[in-house]
VOZATOR-297351 format. One line per field, with one value per residue (C-alpha): residue in three letters; x, y, z; residue number from 1. Coordinates in Angstrom, 1 decimal, always signed. Example, Ala and Ser with C-alpha at 12.3 -4.5 7.8 and 13.67 -1.06 7.14 Angstrom:
! VOZATOR-297351
aa: (ALA | SER)
xx: (+12.3 | +13.7)
yy: (-4.5 | -1.1)
zz: (+7.8 | +7.1)
i: (1 | 2)
//
This chain:
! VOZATOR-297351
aa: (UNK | UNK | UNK | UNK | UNK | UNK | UNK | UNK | UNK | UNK | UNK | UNK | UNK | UNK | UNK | UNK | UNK | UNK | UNK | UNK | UNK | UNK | UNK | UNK | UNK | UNK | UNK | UNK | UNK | UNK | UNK | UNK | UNK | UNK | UNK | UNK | UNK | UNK | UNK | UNK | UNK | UNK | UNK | UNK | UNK | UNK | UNK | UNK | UNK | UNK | UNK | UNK | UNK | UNK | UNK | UNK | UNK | UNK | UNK | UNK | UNK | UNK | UNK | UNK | UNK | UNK | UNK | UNK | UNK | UNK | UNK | UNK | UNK | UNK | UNK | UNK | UNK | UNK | UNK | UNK | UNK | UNK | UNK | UNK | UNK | UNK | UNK | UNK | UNK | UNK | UNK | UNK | UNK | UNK | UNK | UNK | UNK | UNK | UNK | UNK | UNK | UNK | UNK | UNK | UNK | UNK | UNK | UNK | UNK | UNK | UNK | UNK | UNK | UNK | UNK | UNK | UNK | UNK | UNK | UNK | UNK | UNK | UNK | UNK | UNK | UNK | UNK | UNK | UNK | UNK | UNK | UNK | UNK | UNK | UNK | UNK | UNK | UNK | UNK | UNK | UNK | UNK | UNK | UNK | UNK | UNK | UNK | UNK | UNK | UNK | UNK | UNK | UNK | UNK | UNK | UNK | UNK | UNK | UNK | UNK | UNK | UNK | UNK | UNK | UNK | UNK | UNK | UNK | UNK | UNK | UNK | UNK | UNK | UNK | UNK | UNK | UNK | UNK | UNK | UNK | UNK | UNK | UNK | UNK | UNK | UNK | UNK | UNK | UNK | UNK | UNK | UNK | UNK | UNK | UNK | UNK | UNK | UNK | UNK | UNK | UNK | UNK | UNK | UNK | UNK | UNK | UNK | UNK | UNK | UNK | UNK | UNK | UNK | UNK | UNK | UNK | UNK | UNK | UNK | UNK | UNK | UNK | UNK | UNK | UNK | UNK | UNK | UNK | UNK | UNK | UNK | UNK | UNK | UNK | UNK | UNK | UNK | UNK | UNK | UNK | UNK | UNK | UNK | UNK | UNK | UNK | UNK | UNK | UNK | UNK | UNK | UNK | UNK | UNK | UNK | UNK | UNK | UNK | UNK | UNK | UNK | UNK | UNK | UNK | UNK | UNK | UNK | UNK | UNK | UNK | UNK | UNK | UNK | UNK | UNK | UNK | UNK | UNK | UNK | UNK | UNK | UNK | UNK | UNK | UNK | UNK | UNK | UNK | UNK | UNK | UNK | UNK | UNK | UNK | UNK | UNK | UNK | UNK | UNK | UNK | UNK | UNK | UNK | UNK | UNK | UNK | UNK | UNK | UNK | UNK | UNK | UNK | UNK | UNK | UNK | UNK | UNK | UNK | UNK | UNK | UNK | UNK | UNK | UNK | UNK | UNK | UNK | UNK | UNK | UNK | UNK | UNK | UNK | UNK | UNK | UNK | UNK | UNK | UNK | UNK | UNK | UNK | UNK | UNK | UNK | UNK | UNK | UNK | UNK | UNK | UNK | UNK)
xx: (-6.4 | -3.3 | -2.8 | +0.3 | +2.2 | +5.2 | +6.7 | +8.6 | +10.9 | +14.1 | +17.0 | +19.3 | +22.3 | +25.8 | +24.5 | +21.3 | +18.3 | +15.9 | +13.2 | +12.8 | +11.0 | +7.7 | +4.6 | +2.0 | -1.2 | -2.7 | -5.9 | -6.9 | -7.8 | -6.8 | -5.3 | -3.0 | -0.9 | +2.5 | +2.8 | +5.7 | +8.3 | +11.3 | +13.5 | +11.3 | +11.3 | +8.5 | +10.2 | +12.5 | +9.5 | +8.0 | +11.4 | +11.2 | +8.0 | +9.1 | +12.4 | +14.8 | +15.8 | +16.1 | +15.6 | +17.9 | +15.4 | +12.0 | +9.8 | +7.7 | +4.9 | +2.5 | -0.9 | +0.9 | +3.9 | +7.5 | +9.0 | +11.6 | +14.5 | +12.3 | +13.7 | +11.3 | +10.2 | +9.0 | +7.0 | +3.2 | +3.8 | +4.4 | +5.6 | +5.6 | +9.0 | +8.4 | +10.5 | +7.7 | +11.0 | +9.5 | +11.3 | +11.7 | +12.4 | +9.6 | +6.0 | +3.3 | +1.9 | +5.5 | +6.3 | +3.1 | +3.6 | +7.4 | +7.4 | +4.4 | +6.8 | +9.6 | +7.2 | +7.0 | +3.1 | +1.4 | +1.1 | -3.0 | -2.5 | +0.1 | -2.3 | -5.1 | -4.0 | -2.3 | -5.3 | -7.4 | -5.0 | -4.7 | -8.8 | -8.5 | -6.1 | -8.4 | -5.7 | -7.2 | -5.9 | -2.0 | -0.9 | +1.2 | +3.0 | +6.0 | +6.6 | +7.9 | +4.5 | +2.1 | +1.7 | +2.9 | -0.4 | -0.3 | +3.0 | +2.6 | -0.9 | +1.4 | +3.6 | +0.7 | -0.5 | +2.9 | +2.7 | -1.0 | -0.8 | +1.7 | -1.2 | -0.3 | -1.7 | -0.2 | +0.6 | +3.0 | +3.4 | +6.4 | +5.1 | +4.0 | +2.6 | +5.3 | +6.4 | +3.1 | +1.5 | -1.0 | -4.3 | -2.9 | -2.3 | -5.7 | -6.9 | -4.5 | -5.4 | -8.7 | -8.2 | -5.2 | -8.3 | -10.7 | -8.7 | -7.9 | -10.7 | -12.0 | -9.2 | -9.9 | -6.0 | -4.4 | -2.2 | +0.3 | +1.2 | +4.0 | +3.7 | +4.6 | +1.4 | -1.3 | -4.1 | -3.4 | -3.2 | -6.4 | -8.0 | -7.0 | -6.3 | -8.2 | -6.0 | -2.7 | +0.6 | +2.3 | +5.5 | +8.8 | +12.2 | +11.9 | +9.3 | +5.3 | +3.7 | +0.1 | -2.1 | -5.9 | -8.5 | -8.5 | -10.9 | -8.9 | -5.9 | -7.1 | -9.5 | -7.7 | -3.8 | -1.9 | +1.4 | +2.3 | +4.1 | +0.7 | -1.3 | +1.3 | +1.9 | -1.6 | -3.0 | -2.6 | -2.2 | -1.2 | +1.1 | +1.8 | +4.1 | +2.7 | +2.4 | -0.7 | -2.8 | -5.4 | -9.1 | -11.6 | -13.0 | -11.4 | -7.8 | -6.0 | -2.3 | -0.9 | +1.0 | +2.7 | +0.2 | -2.4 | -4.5 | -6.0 | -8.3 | -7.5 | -8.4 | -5.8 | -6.7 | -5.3 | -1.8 | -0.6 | -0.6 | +2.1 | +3.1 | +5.0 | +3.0 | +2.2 | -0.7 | -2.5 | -5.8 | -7.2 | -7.5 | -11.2 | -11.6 | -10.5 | -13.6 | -13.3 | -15.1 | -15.5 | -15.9 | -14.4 | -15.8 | -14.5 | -11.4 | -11.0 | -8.4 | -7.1 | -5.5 | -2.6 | -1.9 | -4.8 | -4.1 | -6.2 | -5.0 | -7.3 | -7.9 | -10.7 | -13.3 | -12.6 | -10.0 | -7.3 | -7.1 | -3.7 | -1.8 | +0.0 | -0.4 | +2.2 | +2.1 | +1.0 | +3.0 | +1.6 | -2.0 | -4.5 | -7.7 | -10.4 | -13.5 | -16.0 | -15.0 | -16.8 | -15.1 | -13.6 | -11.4 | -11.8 | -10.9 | -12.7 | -10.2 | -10.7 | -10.6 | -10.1 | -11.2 | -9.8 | -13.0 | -11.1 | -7.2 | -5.5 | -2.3 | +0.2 | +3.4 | +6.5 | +8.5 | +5.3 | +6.7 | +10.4 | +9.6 | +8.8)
yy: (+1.3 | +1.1 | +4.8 | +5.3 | +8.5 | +9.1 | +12.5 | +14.1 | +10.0 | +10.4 | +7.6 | +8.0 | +5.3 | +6.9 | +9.1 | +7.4 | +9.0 | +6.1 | +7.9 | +12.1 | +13.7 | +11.1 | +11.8 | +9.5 | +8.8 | +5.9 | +5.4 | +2.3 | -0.5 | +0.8 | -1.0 | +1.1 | +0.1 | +1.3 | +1.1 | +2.0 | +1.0 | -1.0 | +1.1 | +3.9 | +3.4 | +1.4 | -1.3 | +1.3 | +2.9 | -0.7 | -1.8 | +1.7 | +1.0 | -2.3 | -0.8 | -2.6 | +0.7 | +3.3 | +6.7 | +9.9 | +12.2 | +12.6 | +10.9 | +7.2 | +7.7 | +4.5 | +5.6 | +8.8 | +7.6 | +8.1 | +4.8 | +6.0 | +4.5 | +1.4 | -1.6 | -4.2 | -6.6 | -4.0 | -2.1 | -3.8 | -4.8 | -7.8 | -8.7 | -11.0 | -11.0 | -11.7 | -15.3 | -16.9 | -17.8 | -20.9 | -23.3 | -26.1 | -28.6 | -27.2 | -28.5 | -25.6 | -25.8 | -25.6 | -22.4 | -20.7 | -21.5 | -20.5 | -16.7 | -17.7 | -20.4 | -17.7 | -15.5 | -19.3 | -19.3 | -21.3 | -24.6 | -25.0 | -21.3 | -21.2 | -25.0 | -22.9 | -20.0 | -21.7 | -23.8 | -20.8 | -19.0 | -22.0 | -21.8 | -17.9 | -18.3 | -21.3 | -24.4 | -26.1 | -29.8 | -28.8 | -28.8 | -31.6 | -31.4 | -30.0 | -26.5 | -29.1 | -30.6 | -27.4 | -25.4 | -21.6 | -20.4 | -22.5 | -21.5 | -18.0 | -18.5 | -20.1 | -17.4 | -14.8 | -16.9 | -17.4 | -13.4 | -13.0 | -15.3 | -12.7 | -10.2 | -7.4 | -4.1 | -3.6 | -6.2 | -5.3 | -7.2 | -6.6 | -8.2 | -11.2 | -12.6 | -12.0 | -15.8 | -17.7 | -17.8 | -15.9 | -17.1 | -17.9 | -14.5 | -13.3 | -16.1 | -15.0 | -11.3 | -11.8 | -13.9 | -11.4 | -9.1 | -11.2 | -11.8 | -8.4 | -7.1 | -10.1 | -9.2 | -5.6 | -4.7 | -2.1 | -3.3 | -1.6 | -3.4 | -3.4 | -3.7 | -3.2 | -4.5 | -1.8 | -4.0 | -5.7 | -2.3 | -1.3 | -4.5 | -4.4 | -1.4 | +1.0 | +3.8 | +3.6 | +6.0 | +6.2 | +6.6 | +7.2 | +8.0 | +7.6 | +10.6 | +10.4 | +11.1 | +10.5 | +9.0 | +8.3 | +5.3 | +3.7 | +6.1 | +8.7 | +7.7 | +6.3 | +9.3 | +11.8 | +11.5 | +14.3 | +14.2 | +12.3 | +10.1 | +8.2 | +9.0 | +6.7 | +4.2 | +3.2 | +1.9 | +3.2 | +6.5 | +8.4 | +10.6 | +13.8 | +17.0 | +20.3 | +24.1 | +25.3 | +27.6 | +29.3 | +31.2 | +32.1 | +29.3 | +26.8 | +25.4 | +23.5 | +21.7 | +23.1 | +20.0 | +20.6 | +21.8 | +20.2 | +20.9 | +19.0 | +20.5 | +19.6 | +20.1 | +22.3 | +22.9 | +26.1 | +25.9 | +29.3 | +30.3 | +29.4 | +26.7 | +23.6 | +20.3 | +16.4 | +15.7 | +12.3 | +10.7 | +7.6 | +4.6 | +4.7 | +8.6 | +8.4 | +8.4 | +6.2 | +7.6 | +6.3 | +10.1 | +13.2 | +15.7 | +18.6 | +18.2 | +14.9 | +13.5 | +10.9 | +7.8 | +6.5 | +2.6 | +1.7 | -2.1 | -4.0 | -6.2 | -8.2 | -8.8 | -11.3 | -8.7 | -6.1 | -4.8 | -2.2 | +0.7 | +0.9 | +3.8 | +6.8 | +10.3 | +13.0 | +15.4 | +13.1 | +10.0 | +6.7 | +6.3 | +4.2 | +3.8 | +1.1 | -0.4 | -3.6 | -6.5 | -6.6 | -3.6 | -4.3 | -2.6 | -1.6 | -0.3 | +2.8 | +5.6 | +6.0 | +8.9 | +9.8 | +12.6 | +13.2 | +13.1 | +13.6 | +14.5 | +16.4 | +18.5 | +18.7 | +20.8 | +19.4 | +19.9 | +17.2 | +14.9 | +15.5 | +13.9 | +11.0)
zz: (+23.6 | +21.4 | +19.3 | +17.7 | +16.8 | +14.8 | +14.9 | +12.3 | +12.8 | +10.2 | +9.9 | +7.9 | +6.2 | +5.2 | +2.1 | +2.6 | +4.1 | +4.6 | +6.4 | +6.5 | +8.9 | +9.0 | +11.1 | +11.5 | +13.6 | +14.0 | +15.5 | +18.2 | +16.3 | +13.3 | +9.7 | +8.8 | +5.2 | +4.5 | +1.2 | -1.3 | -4.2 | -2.6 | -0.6 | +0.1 | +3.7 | +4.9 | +6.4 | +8.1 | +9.8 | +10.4 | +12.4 | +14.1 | +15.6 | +16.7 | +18.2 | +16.6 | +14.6 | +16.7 | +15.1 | +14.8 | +15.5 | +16.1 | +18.9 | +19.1 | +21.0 | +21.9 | +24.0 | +24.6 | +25.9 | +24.3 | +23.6 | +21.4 | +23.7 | +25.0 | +23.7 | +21.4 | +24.4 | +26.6 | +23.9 | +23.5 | +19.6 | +18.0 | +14.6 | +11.6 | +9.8 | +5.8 | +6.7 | +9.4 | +11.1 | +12.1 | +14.4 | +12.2 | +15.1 | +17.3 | +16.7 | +16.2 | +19.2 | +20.3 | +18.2 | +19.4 | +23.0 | +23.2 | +23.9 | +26.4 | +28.3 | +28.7 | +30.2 | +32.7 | +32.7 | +34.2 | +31.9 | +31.4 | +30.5 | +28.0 | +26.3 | +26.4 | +25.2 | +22.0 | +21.5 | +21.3 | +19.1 | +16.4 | +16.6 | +15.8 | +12.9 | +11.5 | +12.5 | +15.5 | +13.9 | +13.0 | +17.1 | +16.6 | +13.1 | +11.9 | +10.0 | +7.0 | +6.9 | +6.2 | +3.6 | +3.0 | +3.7 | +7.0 | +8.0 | +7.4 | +9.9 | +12.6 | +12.7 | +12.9 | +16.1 | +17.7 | +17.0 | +18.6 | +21.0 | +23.2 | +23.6 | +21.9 | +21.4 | +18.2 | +15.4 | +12.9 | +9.5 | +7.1 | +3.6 | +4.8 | +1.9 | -0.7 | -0.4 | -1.5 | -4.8 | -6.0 | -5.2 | -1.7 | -1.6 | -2.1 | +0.6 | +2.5 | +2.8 | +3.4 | +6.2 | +7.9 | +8.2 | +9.2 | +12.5 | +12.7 | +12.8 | +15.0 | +18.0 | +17.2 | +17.7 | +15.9 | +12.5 | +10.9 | +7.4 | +5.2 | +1.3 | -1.9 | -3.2 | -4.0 | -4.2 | -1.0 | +0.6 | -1.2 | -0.1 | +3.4 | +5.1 | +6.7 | +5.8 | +3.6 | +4.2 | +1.0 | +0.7 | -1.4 | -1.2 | +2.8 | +2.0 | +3.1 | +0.3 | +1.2 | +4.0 | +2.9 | +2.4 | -0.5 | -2.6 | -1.5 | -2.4 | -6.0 | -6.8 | -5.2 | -5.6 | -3.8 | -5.9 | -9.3 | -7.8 | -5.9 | -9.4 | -11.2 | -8.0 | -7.2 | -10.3 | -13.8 | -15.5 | -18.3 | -17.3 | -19.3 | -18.9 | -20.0 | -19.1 | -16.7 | -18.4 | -17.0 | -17.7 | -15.5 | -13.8 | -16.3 | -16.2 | -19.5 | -19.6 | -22.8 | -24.0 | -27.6 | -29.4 | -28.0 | -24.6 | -21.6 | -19.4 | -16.0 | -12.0 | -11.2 | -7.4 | -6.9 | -9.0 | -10.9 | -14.5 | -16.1 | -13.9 | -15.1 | -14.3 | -14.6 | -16.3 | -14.5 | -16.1 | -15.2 | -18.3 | -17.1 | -17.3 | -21.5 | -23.2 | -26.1 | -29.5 | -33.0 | -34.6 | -34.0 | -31.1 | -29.6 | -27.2 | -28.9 | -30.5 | -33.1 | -32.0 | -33.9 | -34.0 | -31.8 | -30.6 | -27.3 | -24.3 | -23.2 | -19.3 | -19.3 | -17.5 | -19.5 | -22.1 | -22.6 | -25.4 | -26.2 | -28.6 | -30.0 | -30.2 | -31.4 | -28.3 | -25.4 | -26.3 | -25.5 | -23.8 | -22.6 | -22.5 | -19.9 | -22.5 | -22.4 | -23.2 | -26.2 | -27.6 | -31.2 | -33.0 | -37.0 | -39.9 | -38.7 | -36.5 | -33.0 | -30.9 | -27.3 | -25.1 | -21.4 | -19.0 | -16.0 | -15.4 | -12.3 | -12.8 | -10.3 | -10.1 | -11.5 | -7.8 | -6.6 | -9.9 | -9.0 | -5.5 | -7.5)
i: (1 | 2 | 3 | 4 | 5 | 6 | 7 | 8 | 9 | 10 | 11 | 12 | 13 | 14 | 15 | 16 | 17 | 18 | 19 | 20 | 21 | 22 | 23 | 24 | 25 | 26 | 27 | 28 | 29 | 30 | 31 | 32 | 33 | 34 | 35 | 36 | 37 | 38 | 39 | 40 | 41 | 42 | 43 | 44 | 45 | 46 | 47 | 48 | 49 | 50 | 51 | 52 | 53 | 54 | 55 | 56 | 57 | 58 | 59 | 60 | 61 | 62 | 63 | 64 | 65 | 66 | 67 | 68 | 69 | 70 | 71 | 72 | 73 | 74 | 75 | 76 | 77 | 78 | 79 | 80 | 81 | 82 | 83 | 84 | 85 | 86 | 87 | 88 | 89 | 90 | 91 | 92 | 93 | 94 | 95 | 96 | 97 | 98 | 99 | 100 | 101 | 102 | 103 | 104 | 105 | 106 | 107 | 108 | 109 | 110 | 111 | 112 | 113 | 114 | 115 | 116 | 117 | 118 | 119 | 120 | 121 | 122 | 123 | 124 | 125 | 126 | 127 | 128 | 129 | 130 | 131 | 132 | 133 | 134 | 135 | 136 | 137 | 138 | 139 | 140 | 141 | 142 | 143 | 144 | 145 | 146 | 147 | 148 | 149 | 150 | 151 | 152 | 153 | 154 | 155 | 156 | 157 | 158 | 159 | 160 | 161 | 162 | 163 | 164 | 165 | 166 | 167 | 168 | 169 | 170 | 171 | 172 | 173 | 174 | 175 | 176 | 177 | 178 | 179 | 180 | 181 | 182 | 183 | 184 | 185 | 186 | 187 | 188 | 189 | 190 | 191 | 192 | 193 | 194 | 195 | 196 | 197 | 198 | 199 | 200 | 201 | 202 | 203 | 204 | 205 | 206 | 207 | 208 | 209 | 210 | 211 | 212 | 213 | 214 | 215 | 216 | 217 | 218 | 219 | 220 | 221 | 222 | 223 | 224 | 225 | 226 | 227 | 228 | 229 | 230 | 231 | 232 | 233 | 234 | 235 | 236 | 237 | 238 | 239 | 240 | 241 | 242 | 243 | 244 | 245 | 246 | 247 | 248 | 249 | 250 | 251 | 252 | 253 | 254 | 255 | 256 | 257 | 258 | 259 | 260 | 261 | 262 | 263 | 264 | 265 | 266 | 267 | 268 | 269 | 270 | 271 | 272 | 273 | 274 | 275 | 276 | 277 | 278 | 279 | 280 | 281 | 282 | 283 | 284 | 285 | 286 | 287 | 288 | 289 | 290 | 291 | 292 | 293 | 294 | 295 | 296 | 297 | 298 | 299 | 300 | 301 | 302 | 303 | 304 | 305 | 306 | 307 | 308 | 309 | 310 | 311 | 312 | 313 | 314 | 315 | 316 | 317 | 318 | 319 | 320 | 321 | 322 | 323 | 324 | 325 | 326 | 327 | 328 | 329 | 330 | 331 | 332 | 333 | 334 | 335 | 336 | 337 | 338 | 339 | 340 | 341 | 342 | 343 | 344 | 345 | 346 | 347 | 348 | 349 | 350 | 351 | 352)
//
């Protein structure tokens, strides 16, 4: 069993507060992302955990036990730095087997336990080679089983895929949670890529300006944004500002002269907010309707699956729009018409 808790953790830099007041649970066998903009935190937090940052307040609990003063080789984690930090003289099997050999076990222990490590990340054949001889992708698998091959109940990963390419990436992702999930250990994940948290994680904690904004799973966190901030930061969004107007059961942002009804979800009358729709909640029409509206200087961007709606109007500024790939444009006008948008106070924006 391997729960984490932080409780109401802050750290703070000179005029800098890099983490305020954060509380976080994390279940056993959990994959938890912390995801964010750089420095809103994340890492902070991640290093916390680890104990190589000690807090100034709050309390670091690991299966109920307060570790907040325990230095990082007596606390059951291990972690992947963003570098590998690969021994570049060491073979792999030396690299893996190194934090095993301080601990002096027993020799056919610390062989077997590395060759059954190299199996789990997918490298039984690279014992013998050099860091300088694999690939990123390979490297970045070593230094996951050098990580793994300690034992610990929590595994802790600060961007670890920001160095390879692309597609690697993608590979890469897949196969981080494919042995996660295999050694059923608790993962806490650093990133500033919302698709690899989206991808990956079990639940992500989103966070800015050292502030958590959000925890949720991934439809949570797309469909159901708590602030601006994570309606803008995960995914797209046309953002507008307006004034809250209510009416009985129905709720519109007055926005110039024009209006947007919304999902308000409780605000007041009169309140100042941020508009967020989705591209894929603009419904894309080629005459006018009610609550639609013309669209000036209509252009596409094509993204091979599907395409994006992009232009102008006088109130909302610019917007876009999610349609087939087979839309075309004319010489026709086009029109839009908000499906779906959520309005959220401005002090929620301003944390942003």
């Amino acid at each position: 069993m391997a729960e984490v808790d932080l409780r109401g953790v802050s750290k703070g830099y000179k005029d800098t507060t890099a983490v305020d007041d954060l509380s976080l649970h994390i279940k056993d066998r959990e994959f938890v992302a912390l995801l964010g903009p750089s420095g809103c935190g994340k890492t902070t937090t991640l290093r916390m955990l680890a104990g190589f940052i000690r807090p100034d307040s709050g309390q670091i609990l690991i299966d109920g036990r307060d570790v907040t003063d325990v230095p990082p080789e007596r606390r059951p984690t291990a972690m992947v730095f963003q570098s590998y930090a690969l021994w570049p003289h060491m073979t792999v099997a030396d690299n893996i087997a190194f934090g095993l050999r301080l601990r002096r076990l027993p020799k056919s222990e610390v062989d077997d336990r590395t060759a059954r490590m190299l199996e789990v990340v997918g490298l039984p054949g690279v014992m013998r080679r050099y860091p300088s001889q694999l690939s990123g992708g390979q490297q970045q698998r070593v230094a996951l089983a050098r990580a793994l091959v300690l034992g610990p109940k929590i595994l802790l990963l600060d961007e670890p895929l920001s160095n390879l390419d692309a597609k690697l990436r993608v590979r890469m992702r897949d196969e981080i949670r494919r042995i996660q999930q295999e050694l059923q250990i608790t993962t806490v994940y650093v990133t500033h890529d919302q698709e690899e948290a989206l991808t990956m994680a079990d639940r992500i904690a989103v966070m800015n300006k050292g502030i958590l904004q959000q925890v949720g799973d991934a439809l949570d966190i797309y469909d159901r944004p708590a602030t601006a901030f994570v309606a803008d930061f995960i995914g797209s969004s046309n953002l507008l500002s307006g004034t809250l107007r209510l009416g009985g059961t129905s709720a519109v942002a007055q926005v110039g002269e024009a209006r947007v009804p919304v999902e308000a979800d409780g605000l007041p009358d009169g309140a100042a907010v941020t508009v967020s729709a989705r591209p894929e909640d603009m419904e894309v029409l080629r005459a006018p309707a009610p609550d639609a509206f013309r669209l000036e200087d209509p252009r596409l961007v094509n993204f091979g699956a599907y395409k994006r709606l992009l232009g102008r109007h006088p109130a909302f500024g610019q917007l876009e729009a999610r349609v087939p790939k087979a839309f075309a444009l004319g010489k026709e006008p086009v029109y839009l018409r908000f499906t779906r948008a959520r309005a959220f106070t401005s002090d929620e924006g301003d944390r942003s």
